[in-house]
C-alpha positions in Angstrom: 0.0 0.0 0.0 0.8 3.7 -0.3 0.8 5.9 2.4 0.5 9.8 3.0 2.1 10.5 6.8 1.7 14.0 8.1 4.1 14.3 11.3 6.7 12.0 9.5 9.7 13.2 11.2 8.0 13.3 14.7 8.7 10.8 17.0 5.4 9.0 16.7 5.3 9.4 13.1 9.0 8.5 12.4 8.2 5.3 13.8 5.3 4.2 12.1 6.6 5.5 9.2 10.0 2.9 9.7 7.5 0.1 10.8 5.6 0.8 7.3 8.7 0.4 5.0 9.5 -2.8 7.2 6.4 -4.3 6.0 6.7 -3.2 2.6 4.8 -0.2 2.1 5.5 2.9 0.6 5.4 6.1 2.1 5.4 9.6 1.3 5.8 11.8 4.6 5.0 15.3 5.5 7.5 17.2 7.8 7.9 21.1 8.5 11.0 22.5 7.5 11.4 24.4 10.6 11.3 21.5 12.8 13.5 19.7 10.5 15.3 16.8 13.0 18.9 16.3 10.7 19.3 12.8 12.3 15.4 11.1 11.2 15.4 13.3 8.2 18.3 11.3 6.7 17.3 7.9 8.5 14.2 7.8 6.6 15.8 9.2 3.6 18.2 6.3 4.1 15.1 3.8 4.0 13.5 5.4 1.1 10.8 7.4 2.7 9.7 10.0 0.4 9.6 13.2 2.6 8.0 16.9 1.2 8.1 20.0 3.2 4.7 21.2 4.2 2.3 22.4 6.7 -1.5 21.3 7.2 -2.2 24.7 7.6 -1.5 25.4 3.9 -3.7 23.0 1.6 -1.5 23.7 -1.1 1.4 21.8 -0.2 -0.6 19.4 0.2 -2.4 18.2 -2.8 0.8 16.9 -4.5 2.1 14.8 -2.2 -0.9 12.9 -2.1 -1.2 11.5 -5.5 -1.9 7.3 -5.7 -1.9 7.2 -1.6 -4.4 4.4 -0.5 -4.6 6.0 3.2 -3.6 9.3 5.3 -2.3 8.9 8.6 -2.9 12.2 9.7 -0.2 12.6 13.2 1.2 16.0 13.0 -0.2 18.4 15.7 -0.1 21.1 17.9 1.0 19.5 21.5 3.5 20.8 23.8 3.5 24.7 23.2 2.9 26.3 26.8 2.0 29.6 25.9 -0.2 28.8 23.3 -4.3 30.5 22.8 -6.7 27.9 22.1 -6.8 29.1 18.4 -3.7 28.2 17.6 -4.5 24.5 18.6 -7.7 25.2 16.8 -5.8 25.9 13.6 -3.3 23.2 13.3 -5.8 20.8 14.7 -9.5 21.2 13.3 -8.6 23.6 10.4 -5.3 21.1 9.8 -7.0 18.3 9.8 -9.8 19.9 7.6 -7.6 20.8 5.0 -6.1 17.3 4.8 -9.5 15.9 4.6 -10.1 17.4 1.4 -7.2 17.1 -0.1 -7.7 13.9 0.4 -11.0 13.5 -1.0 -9.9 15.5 -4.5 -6.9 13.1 -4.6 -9.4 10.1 -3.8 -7.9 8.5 -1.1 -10.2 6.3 0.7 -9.2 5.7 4.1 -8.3 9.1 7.0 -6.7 7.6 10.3 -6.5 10.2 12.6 -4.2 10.3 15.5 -6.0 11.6 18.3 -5.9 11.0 22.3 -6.8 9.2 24.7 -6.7 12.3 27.2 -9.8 13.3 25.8 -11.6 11.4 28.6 -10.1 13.3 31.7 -7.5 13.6 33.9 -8.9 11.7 36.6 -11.3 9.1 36.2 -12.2 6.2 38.7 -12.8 2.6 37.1 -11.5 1.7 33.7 -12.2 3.8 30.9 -13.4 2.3 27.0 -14.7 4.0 24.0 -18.1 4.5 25.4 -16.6 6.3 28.7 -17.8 9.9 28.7 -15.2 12.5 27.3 -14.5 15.4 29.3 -11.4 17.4 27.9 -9.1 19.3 30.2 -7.0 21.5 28.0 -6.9 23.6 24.7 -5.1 20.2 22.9 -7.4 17.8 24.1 -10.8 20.0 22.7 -8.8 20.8 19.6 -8.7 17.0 19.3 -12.5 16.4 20.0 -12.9 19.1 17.4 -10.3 17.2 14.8 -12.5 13.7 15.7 -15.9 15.4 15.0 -14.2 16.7 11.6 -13.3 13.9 10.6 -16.4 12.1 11.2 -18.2 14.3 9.2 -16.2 15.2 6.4 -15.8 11.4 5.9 -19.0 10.5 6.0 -20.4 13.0 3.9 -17.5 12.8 1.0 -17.9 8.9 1.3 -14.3 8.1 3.2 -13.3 5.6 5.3 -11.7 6.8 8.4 -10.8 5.2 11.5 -9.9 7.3 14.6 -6.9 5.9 17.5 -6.9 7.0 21.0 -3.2 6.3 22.1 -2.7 6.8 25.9 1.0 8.5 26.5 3.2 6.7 24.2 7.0 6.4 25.3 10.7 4.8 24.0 13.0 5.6 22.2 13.9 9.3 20.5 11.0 10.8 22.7 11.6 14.2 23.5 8.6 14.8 25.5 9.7 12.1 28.3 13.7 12.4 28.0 13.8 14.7 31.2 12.3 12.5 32.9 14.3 9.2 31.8 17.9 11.3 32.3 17.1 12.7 35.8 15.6 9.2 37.1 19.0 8.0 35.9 20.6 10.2 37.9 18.3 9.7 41.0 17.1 13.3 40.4 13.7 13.3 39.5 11.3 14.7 42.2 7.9 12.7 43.3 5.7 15.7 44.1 2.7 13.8 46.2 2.6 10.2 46.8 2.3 9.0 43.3 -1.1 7.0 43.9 -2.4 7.9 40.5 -2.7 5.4 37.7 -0.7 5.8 34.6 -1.5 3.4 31.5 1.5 4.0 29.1 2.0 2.5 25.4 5.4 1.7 23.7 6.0 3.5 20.4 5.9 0.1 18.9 3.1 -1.4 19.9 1.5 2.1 19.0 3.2 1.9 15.3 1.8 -1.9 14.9 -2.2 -0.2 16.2 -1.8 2.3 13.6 -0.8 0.1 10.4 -3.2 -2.4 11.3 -5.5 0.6 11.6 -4.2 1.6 7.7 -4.6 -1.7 6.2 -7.4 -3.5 7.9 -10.9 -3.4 6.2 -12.7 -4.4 9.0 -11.3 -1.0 11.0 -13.0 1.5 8.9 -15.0 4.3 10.8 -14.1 2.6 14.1 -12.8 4.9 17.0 -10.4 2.8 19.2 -8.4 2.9 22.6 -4.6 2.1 22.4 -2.8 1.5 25.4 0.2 -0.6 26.9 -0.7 -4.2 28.8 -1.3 -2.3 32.0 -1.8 0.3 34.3 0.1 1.3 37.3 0.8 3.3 39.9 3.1 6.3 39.5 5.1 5.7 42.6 5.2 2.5 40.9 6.1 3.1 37.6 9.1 5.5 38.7 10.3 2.5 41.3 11.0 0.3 38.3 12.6 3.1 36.6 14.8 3.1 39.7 15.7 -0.4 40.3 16.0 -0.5 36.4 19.1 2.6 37.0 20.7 0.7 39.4 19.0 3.5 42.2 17.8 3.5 45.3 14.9 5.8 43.8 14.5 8.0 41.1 14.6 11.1 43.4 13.1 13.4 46.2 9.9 13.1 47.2 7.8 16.4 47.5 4.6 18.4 48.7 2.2 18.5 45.7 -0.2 21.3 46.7 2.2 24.3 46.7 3.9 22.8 43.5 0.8 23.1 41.7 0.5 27.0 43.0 4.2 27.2 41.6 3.1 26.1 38.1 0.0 28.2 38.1 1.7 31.0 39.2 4.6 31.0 37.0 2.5 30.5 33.8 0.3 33.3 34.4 3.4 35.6 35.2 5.0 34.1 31.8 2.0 34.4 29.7 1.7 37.8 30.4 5.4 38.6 29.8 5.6 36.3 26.8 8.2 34.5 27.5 8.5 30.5 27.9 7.5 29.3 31.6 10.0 26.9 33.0 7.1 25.1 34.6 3.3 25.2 34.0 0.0 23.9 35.1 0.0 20.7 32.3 3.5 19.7 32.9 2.2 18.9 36.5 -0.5 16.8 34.9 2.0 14.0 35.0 1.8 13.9 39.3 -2.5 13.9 39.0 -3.2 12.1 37.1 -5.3 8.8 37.4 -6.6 6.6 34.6 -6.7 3.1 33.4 -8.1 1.8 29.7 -9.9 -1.1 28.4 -8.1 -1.8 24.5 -11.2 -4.7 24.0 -12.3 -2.6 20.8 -9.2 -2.8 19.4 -7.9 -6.3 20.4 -11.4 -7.6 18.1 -11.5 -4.8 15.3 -7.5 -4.8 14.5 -6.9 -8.1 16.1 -3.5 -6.0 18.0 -2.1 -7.2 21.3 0.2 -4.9 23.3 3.5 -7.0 23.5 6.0 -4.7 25.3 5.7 -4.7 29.1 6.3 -1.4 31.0 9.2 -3.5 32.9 10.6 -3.7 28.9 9.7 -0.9 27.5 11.2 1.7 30.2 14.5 -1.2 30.0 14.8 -0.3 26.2 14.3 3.6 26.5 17.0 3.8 29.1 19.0 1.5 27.1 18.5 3.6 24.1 19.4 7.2 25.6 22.4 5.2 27.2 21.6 7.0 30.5 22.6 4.3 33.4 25.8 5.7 33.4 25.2 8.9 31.6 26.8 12.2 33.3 25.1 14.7 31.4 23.3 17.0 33.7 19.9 17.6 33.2 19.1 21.6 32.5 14.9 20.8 33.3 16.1 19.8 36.5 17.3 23.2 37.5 14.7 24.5 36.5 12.7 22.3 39.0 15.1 22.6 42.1 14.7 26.9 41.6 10.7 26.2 41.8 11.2 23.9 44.4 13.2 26.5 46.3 10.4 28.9 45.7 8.0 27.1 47.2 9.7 26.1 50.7 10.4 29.6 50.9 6.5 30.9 50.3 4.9 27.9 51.8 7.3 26.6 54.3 6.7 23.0 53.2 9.2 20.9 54.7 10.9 18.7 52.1 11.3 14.9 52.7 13.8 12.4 51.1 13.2 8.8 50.9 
């Protein structure tokens, strides 16, 4: 088969996009020439990927690229800008996805897999969530993304389309930017647990997330199915960074911390930020990671796609250390400055003691 990937060089994308050629399809991929990444760019190059500069926001570069594709697997987004209005999320998003849609359609591709999230259905929700769960977005990305999903479901359906629509939970591995911080300061027995780490946190390996979404590209039985993707498990975040730990060779991955007055710390420093225009160090949805709570039920897409998760979280954080070569790394870790000066901050306006386990 043929495939259009927008988001090519991303790390999500850039590892479907591998996965694809693996299995002998061809792909044409999307990237924006001012996120270039050198190293990706010339691995997929390498493997025969054909990459065009673009941007979903302008249909025109888009038409082109699209000629004789049998599917568009649509991941390129808006995601971790701080200071970010909701229209800009609304632009790359909705009007992104939009514009892809029709192109689509003019170059008569038949099937639209979307990349959305599974974040869509809260922060914290008790029980196990599934596809009929109730969605309650938190933030500007997460309604864009209900936005892009209701797009998609009617632009399909009224141009005659197939789409199919995957919720992955937080993906993680290796060449993740989002998560590095995290992976090089647990290394290092650095990285803070602000609360007790009670809340549940159902991860998926790039992998198994690449395998979900061709499956979602190729089988016929998927079309204009919505789907949860997650790893084989939830757990606990106090958990999840003990493994990380024992995994370092660590006695833990680092302090543990009040929560509350962190959280005032984020707040406070993104307003001051926003208003200044300038980059916050920390903000509210970076402390999402520490409140979170949620578990998911992959039923729908075990039967529809006929996809098992086969990468533990034991393996998969094994192979992401491994990857970054961090167990013995000595490269300090800038983000965690930036956490020991808000840290600092808060003992001295709080008066929080500090505890170390």
């Amino acid at each position: 088969m043929r495939f259009f990937v927008t988001g090519a060089t991303g790390f999500i994308g850039s590892h479907f996009v591998e996965h694809a050629i693996e299995a002998g399809h061809h792909v044409t991929g999307l990237f924006r020439p001012a996120r270039r990444d050198g190293a990706t760019h010339a691995r997929l190059r390498q493997l025969g990927v054909d990459l065009r500069p673009g941007d979903v926001q302008d249909a025109a570069s888009l038409r082109e690229a699209m000629d004789d594709a049998d599917c568009v697997c649509h991941f390129a987004a808006a995601f971790r800008e701080a200071v970010t209005d909701e229209d800009h999320f609304r632009r790359v998003n909705v009007t992104g996805t939009a514009n892809l849609l029709s192109a689509a359609h003019e170059r008569g591709v038949p099937r639209f897999v979307l990349c959305s999230t599974a974040g869509i259905y809260g922060r914290r929700v008790p029980g196990v969530i599934n596809e009929s769960s109730p969605v309650q977005p938190f933030n500007a990305y997460e309604r864009s993304k209900v936005a892009a999903e209701e797009e998609v479901r009617r632009t399909a359906t009224a141009l005659g389309m197939e789409y199919v629509i995957l919720r992955p939970t937080a993906a993680y591995g290796p060449r993740d930017q989002r998560l590095l911080k995290l992976f090089r300061s647990a290394a290092r027995g650095r990285f803070p647990l602000f609360g007790r780490g009670d809340g549940r946190r159902h991860m998926v390996f790039v992998s198994d997330l690449s395998n979900a979404f061709l499956r979602a590209c190729t089988r016929p039985g998927a079309a204009n199915q919505e789907m949860i993707i997650a790893g084989p498990e939830a757990v606990r975040l106090c958990d999840m960074l003990a493994t990380l730990a024992e995994l370092a060779n660590r006695r833990s991955c680092g302090p543990r911390l009040p929560l509350r007055p962190m959280l005032g710390v984020a707040a406070l420093t993104e307003d001051v930020c926003t208003r200044l225009k300038i980059k916050p160090p920390i903000y509210r949805r970076r402390m999402d990671f520490y409140t979170n709570d949620a578990a998911f039920d992959c039923s729908r897409a075990r039967e529809v796609l006929g996809w098992e998760p086969q990468v533990s979280l034991r393996e998969g954080l094994a192979r992401t250390l491994q990857w970054h070569d961090l167990t013995g790394s000595a490269a300090a870790v800038a983000g965690w400055l930036c956490l020991m000066n808000a840290i600092e901050i808060t003992h001295a306006a709080f008066g929080q003691g500090l505890t170390f386990p």
